[in-house]
KEMAR-121027 format. One record per atom (N, C-alpha, C): residue number from 1; atom name; x, y, z. Coordinates in pm, whole numbers, plus 50000, padded with zeros to 5 digits. Layout:
# residues N
miti / kolmar / u / v / w
NUM / CA / X / Y / Z .
...
# end
This chain:
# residues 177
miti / kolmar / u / v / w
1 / N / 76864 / 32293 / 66579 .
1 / CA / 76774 / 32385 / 66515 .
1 / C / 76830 / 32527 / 66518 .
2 / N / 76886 / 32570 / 66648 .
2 / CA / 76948 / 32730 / 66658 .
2 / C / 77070 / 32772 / 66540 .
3 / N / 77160 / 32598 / 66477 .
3 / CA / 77219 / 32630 / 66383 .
3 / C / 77173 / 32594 / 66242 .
4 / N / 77053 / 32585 / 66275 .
4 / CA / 76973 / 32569 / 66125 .
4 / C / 76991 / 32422 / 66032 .
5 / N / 77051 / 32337 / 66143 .
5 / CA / 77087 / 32213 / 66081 .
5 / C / 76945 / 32119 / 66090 .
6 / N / 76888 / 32157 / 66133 .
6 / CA / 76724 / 32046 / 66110 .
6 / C / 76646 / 32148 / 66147 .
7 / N / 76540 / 32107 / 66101 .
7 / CA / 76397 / 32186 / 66072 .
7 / C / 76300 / 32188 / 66189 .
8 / N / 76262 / 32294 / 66214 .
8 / CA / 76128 / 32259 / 66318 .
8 / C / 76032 / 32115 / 66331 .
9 / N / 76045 / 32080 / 66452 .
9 / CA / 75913 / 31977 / 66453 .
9 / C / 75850 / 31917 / 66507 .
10 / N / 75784 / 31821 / 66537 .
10 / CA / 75668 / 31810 / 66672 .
10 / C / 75769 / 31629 / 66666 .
11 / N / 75809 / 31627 / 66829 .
11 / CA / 75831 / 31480 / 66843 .
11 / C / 75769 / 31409 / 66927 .
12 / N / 75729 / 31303 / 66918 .
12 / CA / 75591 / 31212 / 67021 .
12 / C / 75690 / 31110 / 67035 .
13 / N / 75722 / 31083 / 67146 .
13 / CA / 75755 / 30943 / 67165 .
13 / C / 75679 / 30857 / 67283 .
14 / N / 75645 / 30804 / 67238 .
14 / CA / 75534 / 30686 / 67262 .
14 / C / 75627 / 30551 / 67327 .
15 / N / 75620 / 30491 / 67405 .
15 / CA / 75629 / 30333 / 67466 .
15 / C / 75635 / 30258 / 67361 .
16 / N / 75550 / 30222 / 67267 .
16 / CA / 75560 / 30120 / 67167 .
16 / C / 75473 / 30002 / 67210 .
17 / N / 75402 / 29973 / 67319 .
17 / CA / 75327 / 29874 / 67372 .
17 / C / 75230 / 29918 / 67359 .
18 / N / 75099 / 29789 / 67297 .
18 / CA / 74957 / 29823 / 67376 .
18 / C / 74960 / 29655 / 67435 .
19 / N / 74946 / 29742 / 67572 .
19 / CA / 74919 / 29639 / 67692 .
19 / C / 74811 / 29685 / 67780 .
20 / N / 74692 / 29584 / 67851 .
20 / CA / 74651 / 29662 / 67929 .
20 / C / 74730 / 29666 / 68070 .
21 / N / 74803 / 29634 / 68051 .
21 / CA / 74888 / 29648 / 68215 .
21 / C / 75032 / 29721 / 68070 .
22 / N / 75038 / 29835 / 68119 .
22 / CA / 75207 / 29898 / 68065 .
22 / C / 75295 / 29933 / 68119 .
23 / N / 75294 / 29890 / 68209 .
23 / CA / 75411 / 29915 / 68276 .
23 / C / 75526 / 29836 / 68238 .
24 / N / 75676 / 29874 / 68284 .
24 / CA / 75768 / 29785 / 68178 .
24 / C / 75761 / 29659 / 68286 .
25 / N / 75778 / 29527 / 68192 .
25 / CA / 75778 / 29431 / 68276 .
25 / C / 75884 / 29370 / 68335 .
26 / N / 75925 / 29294 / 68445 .
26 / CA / 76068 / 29237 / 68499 .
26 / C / 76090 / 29199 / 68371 .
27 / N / 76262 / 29169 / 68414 .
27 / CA / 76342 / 29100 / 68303 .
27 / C / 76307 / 28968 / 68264 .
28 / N / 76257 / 28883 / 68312 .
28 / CA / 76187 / 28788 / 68337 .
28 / C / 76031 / 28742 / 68240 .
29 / N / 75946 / 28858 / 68189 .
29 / CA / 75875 / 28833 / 68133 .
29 / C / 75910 / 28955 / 67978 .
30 / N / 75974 / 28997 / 67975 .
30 / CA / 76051 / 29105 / 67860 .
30 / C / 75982 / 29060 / 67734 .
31 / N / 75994 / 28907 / 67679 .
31 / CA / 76043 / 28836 / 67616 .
31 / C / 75899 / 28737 / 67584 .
32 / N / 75797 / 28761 / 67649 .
32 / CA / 75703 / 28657 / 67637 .
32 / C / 75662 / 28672 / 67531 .
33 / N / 75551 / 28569 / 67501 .
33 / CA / 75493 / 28624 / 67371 .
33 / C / 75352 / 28742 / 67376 .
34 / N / 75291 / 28741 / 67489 .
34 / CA / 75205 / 28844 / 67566 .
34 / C / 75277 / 29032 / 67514 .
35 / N / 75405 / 29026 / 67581 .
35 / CA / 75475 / 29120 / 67591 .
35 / C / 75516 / 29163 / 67442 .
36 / N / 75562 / 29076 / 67373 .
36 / CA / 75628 / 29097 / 67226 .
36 / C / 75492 / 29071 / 67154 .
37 / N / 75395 / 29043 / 67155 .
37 / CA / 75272 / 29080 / 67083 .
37 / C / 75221 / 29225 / 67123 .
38 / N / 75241 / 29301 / 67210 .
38 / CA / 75184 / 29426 / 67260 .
38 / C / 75269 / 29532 / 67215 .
39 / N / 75367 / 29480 / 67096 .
39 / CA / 75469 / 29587 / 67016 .
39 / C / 75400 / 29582 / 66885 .
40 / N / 75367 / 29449 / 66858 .
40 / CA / 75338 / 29457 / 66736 .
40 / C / 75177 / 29503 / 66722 .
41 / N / 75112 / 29486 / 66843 .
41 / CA / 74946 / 29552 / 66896 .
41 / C / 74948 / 29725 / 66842 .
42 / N / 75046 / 29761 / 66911 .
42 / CA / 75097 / 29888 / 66897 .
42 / C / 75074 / 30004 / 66723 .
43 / N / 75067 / 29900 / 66688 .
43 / CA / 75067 / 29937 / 66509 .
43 / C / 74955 / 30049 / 66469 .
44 / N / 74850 / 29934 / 66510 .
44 / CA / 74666 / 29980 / 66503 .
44 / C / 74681 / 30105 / 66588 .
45 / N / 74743 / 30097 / 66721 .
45 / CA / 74748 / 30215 / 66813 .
45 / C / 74744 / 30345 / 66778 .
46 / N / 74876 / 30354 / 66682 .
46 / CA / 74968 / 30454 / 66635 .
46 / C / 74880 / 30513 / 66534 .
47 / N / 74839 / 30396 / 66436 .
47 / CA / 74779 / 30475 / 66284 .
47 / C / 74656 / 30507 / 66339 .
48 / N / 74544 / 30467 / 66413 .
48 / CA / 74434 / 30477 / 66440 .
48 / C / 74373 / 30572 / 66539 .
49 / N / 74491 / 30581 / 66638 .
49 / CA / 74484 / 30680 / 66751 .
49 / C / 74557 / 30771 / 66784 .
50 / N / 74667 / 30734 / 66797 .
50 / CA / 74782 / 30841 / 66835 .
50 / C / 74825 / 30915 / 66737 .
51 / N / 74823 / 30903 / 66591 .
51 / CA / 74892 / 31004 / 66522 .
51 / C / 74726 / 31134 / 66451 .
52 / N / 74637 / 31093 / 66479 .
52 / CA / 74474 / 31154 / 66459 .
52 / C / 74472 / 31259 / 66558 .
53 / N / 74535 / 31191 / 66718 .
53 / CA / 74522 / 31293 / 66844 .
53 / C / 74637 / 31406 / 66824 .
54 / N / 74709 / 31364 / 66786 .
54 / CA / 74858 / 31435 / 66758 .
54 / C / 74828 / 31552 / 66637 .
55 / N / 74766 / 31504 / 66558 .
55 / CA / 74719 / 31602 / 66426 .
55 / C / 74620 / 31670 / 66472 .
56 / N / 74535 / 31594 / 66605 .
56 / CA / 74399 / 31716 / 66631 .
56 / C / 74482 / 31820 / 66732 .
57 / N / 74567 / 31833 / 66829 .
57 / CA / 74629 / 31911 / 66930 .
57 / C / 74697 / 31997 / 66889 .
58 / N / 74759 / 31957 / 66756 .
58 / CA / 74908 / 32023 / 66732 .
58 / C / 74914 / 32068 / 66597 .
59 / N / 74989 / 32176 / 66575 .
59 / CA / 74991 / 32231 / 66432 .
59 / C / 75058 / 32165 / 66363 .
60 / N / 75005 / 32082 / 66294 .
60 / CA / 75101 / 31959 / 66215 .
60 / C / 75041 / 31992 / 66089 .
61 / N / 75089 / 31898 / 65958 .
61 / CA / 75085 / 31925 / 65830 .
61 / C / 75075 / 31734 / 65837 .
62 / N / 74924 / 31728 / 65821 .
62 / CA / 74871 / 31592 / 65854 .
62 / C / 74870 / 31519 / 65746 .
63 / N / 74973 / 31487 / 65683 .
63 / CA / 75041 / 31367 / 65506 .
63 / C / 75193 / 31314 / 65558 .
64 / N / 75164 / 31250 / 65504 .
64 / CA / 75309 / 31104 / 65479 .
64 / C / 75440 / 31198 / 65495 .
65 / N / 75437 / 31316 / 65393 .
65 / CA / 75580 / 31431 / 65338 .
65 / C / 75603 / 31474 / 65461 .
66 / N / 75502 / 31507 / 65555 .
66 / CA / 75583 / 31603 / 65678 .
66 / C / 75559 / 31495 / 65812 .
67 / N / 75577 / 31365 / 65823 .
67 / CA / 75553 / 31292 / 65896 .
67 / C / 75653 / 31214 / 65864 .
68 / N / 75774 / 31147 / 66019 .
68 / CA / 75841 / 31058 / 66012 .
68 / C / 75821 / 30931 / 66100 .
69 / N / 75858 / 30881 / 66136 .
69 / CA / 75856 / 30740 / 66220 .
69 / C / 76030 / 30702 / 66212 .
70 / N / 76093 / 30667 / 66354 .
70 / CA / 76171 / 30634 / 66382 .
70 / C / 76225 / 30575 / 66489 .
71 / N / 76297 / 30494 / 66554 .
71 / CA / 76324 / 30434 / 66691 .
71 / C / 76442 / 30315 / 66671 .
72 / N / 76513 / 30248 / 66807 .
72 / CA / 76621 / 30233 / 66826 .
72 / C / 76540 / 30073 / 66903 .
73 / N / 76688 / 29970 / 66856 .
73 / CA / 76598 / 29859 / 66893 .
73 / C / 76481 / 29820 / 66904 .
74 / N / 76446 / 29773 / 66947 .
74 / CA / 76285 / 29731 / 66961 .
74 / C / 76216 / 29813 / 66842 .
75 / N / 76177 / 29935 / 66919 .
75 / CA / 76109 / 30062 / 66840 .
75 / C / 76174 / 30077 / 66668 .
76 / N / 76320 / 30040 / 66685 .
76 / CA / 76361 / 30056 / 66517 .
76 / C / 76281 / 29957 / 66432 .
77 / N / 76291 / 29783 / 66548 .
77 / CA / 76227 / 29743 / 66412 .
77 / C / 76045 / 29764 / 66427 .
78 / N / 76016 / 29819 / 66475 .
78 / CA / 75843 / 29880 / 66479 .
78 / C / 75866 / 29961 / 66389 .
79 / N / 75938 / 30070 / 66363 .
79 / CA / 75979 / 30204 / 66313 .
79 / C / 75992 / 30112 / 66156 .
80 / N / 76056 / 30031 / 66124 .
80 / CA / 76091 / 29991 / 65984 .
80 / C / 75951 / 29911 / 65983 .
81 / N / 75913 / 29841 / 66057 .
81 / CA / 75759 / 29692 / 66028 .
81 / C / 75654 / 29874 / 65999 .
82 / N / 75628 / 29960 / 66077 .
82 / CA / 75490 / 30053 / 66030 .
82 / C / 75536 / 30091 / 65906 .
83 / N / 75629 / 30197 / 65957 .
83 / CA / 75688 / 30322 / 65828 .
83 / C / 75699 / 30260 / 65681 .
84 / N / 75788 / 30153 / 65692 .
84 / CA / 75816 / 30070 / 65544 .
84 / C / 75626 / 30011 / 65434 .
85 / N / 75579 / 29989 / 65588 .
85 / CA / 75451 / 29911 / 65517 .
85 / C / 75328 / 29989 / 65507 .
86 / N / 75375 / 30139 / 65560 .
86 / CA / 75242 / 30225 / 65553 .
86 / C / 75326 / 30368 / 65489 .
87 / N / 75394 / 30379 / 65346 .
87 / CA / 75403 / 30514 / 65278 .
87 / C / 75323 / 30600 / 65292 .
88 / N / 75200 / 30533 / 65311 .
88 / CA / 75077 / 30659 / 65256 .
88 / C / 75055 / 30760 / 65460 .
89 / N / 75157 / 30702 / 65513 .
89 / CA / 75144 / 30762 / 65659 .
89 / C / 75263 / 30829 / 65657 .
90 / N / 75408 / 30768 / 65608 .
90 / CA / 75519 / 30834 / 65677 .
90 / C / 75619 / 30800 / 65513 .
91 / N / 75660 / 30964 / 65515 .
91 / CA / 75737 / 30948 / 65413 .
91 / C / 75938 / 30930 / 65443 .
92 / N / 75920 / 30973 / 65569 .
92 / CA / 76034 / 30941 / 65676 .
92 / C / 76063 / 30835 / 65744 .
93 / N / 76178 / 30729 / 65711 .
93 / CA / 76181 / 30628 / 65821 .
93 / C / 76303 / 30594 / 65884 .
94 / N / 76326 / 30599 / 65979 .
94 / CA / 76472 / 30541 / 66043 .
94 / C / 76449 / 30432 / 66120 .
95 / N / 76550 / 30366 / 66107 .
95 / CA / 76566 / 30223 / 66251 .
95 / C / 76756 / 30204 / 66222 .
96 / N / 76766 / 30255 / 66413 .
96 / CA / 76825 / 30259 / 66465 .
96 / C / 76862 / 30093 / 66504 .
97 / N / 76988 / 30036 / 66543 .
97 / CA / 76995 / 29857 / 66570 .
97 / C / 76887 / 29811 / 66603 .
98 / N / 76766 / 29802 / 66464 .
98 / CA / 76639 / 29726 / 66524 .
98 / C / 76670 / 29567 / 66529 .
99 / N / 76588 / 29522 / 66591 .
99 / CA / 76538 / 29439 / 66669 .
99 / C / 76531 / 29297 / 66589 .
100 / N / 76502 / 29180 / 66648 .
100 / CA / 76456 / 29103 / 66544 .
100 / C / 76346 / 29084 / 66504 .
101 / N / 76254 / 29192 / 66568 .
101 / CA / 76119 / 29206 / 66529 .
101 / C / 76079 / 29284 / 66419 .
102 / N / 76197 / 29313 / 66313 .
102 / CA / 76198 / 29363 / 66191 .
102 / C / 76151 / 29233 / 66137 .
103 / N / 76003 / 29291 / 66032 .
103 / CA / 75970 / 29202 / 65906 .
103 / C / 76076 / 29175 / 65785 .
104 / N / 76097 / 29068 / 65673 .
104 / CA / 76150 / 29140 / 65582 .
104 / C / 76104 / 29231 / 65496 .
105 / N / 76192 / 29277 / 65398 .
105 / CA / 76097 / 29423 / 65326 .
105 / C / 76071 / 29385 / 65230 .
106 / N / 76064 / 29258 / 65189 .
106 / CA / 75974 / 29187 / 65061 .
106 / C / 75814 / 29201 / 65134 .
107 / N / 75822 / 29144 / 65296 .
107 / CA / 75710 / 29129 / 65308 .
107 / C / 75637 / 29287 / 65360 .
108 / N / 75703 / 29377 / 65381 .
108 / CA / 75681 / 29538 / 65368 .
108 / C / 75660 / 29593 / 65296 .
109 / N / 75675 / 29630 / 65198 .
109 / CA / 75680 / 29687 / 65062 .
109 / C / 75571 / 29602 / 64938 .
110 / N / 75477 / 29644 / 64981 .
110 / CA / 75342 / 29567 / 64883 .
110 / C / 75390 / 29609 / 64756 .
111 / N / 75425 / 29746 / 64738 .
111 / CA / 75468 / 29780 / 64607 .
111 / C / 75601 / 29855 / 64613 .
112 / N / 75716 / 29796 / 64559 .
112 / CA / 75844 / 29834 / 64510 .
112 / C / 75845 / 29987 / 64446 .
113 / N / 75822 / 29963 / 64357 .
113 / CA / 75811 / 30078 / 64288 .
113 / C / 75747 / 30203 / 64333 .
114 / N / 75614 / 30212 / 64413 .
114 / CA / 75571 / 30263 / 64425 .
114 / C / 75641 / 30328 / 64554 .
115 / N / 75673 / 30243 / 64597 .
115 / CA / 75774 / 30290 / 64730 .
115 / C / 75867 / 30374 / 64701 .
116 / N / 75934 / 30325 / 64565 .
116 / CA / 76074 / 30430 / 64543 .
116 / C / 76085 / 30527 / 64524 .
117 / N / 75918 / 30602 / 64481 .
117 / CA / 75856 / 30731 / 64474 .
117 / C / 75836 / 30799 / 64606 .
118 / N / 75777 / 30741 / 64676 .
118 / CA / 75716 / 30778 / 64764 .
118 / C / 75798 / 30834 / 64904 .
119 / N / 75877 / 30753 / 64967 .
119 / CA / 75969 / 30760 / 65028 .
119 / C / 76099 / 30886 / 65023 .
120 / N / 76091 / 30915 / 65095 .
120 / CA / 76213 / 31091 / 65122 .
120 / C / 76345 / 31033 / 65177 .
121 / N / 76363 / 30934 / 65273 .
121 / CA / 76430 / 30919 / 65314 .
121 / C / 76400 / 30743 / 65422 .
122 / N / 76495 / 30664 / 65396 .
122 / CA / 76494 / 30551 / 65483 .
122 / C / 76617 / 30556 / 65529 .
123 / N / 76683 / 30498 / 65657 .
123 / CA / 76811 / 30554 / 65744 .
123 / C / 76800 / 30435 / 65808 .
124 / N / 76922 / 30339 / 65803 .
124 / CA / 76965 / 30224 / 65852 .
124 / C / 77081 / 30295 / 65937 .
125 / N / 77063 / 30208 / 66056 .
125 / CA / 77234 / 30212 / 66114 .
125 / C / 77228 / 30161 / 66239 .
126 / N / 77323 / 30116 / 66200 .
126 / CA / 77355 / 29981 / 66359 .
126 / C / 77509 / 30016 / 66341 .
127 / N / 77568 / 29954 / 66507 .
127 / CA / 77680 / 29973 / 66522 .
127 / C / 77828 / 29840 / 66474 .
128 / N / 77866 / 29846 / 66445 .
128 / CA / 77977 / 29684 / 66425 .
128 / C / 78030 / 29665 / 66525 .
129 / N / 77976 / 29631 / 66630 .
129 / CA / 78005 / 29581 / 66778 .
129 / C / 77853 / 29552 / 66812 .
130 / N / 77746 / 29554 / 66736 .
130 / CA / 77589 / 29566 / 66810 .
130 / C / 77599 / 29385 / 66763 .
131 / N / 77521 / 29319 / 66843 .
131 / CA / 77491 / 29218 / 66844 .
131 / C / 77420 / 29229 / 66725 .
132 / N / 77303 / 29262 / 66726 .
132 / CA / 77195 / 29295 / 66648 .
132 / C / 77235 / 29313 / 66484 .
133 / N / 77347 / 29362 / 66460 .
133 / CA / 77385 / 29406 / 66322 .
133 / C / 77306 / 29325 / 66203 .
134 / N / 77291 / 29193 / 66221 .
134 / CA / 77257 / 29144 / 66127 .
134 / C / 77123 / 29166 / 66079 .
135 / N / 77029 / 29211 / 66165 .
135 / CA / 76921 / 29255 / 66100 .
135 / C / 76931 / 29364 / 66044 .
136 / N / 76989 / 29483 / 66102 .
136 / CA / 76986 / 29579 / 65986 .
136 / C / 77081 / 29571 / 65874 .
137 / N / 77186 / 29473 / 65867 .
137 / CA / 77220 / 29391 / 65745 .
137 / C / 77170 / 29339 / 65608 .
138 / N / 77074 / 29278 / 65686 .
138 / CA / 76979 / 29218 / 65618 .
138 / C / 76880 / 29330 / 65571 .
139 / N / 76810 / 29374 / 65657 .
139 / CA / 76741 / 29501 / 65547 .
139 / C / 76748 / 29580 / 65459 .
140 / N / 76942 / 29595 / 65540 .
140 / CA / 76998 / 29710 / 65375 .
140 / C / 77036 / 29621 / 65265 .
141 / N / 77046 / 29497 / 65254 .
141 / CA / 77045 / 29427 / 65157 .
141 / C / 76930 / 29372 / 65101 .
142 / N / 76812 / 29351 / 65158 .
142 / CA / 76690 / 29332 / 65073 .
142 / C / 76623 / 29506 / 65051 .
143 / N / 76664 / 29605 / 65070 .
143 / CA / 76589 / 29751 / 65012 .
143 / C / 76666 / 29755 / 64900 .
144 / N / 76828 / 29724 / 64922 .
144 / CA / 76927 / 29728 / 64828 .
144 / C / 76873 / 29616 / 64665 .
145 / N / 76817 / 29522 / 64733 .
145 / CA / 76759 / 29457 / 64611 .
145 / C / 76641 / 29463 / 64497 .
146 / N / 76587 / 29506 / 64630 .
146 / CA / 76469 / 29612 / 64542 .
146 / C / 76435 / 29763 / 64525 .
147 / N / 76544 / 29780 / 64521 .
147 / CA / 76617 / 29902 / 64415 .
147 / C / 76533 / 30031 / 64530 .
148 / N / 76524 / 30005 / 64681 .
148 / CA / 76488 / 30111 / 64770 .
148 / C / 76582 / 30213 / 64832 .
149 / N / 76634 / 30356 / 64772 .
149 / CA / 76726 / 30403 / 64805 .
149 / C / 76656 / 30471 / 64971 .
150 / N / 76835 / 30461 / 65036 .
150 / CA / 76808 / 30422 / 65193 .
150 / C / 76949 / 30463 / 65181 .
151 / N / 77021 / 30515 / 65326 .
151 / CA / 77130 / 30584 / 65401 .
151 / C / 77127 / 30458 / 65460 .
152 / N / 77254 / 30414 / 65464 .
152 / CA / 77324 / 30282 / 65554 .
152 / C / 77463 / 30305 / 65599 .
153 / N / 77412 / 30326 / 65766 .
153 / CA / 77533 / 30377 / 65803 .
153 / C / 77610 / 30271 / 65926 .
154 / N / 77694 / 30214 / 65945 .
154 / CA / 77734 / 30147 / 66051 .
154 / C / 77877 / 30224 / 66100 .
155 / N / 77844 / 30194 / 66235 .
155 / CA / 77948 / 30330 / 66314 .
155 / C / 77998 / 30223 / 66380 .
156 / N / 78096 / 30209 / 66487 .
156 / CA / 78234 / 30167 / 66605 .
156 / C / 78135 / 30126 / 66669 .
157 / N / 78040 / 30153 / 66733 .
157 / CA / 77981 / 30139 / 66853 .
157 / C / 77940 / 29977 / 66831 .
158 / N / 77857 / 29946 / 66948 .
158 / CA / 77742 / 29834 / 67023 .
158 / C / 77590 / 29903 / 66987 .
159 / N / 77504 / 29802 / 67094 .
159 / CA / 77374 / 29839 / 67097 .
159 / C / 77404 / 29951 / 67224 .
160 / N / 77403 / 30053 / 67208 .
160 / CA / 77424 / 30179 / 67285 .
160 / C / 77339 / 30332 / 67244 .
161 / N / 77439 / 30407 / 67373 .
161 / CA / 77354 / 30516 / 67340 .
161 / C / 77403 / 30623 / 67238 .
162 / N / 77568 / 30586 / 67228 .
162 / CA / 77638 / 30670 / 67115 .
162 / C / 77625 / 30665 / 67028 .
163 / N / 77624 / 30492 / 66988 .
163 / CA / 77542 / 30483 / 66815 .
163 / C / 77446 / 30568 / 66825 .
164 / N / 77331 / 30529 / 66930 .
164 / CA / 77186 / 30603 / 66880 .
164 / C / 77198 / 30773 / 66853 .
165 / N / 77258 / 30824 / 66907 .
165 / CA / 77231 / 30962 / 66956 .
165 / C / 77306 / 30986 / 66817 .
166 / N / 77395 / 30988 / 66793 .
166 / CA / 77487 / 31007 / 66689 .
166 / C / 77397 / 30993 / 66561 .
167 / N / 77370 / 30842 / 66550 .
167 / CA / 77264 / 30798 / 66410 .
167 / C / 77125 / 30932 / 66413 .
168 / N / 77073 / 30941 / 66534 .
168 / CA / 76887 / 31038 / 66512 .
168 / C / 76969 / 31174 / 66489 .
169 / N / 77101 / 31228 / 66511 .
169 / CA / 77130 / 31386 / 66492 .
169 / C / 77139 / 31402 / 66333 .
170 / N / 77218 / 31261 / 66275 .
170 / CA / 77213 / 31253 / 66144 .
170 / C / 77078 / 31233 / 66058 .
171 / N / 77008 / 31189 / 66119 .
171 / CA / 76875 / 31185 / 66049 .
171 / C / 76801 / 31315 / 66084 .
172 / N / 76803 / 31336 / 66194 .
172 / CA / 76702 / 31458 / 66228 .
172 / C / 76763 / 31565 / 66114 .
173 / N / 76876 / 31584 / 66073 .
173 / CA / 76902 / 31693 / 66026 .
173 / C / 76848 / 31685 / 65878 .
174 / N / 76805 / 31538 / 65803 .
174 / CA / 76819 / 31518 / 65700 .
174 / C / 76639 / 31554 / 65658 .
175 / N / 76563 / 31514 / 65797 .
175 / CA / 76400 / 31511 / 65803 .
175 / C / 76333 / 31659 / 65741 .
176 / N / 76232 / 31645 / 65632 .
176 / CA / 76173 / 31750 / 65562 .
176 / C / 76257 / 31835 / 65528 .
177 / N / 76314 / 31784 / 65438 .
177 / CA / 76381 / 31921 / 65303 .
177 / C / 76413 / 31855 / 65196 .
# end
């Protein structure tokens, strides 16, 4: 921001679970279906509660245009399953090597078209060493099919922190303008 490369802005980062126990769980239960239903619980959370509290506290500009959604694994594919399927909330979306808990974007995108309007910016990027690649593969090839312009970037890295950090500096800079 001090070199004027991204814009002022309010960032919330949230867990991504509604659990009533949230704490993170052993490695051991990561994976249940309890646990991986309390990401996708999370949805209702976000639109219903957390982004209402966030707009009542904070000087925000409460529409889709000055609102993004974004996150890295897990959270990327939450970040692509909300953002993609709720325009009228976030006109910003990134996912970082999401997850396989990415929907496809046939089943995201109720309306194509209407999306291609609507949307400022969608930001793919996984690393070609990430296990994961193939889902965000697959996404930039079904947005790619239905004609959803989107930044698709794949860098050297794994599922890491260099991809990530690297991929959100490039997006952050790109968010509201």
């Amino acid at each position: 921001m001090a070199q004027g490369k991204a814009l002022p802005m309010i960032v919330v980062m949230p867990n991504g679970r509604a659990l009533a126990d949230d704490q993170p769980p052993p490695p051991a239960r990561t994976f249940t279906p309890e646990h991986i239903a309390g990401f996708a619980a999370f949805e209702a959370d976000l639109l219903g509660s957390l982004i209402p509290a966030v707009d009542a506290k904070y000087p925000t500009v409460a529409d889709a245009a000055h609102r993004a959604i974004a996150g890295l694994s897990m959270g990327g594919g939450q970040a692509l399953n909300f953002g993609l399927s709720h325009p009228e909330a976030f006109a910003w979306v990134g996912g970082f090597s999401s997850a396989p808990n990415t929907r496809p974007a046939q089943e995201l995108l109720r309306d194509p078209a209407a999306a291609q309007r609507q949307f400022k910016l969608v930001y793919l990027s996984c690393g070609n060493r990430d296990g994961l690649i193939n889902v965000s593969q697959a996404m930039h090839r079904q947005l790619r099919d239905l004609g959803i312009a989107h930044v698709w970037n794949v860098d050297e890295s794994g599922h890491d922190r260099e991809s990530w950090a690297e991929n959100l500096h490039h997006f952050a800079q790109r968010l509201f303008r």
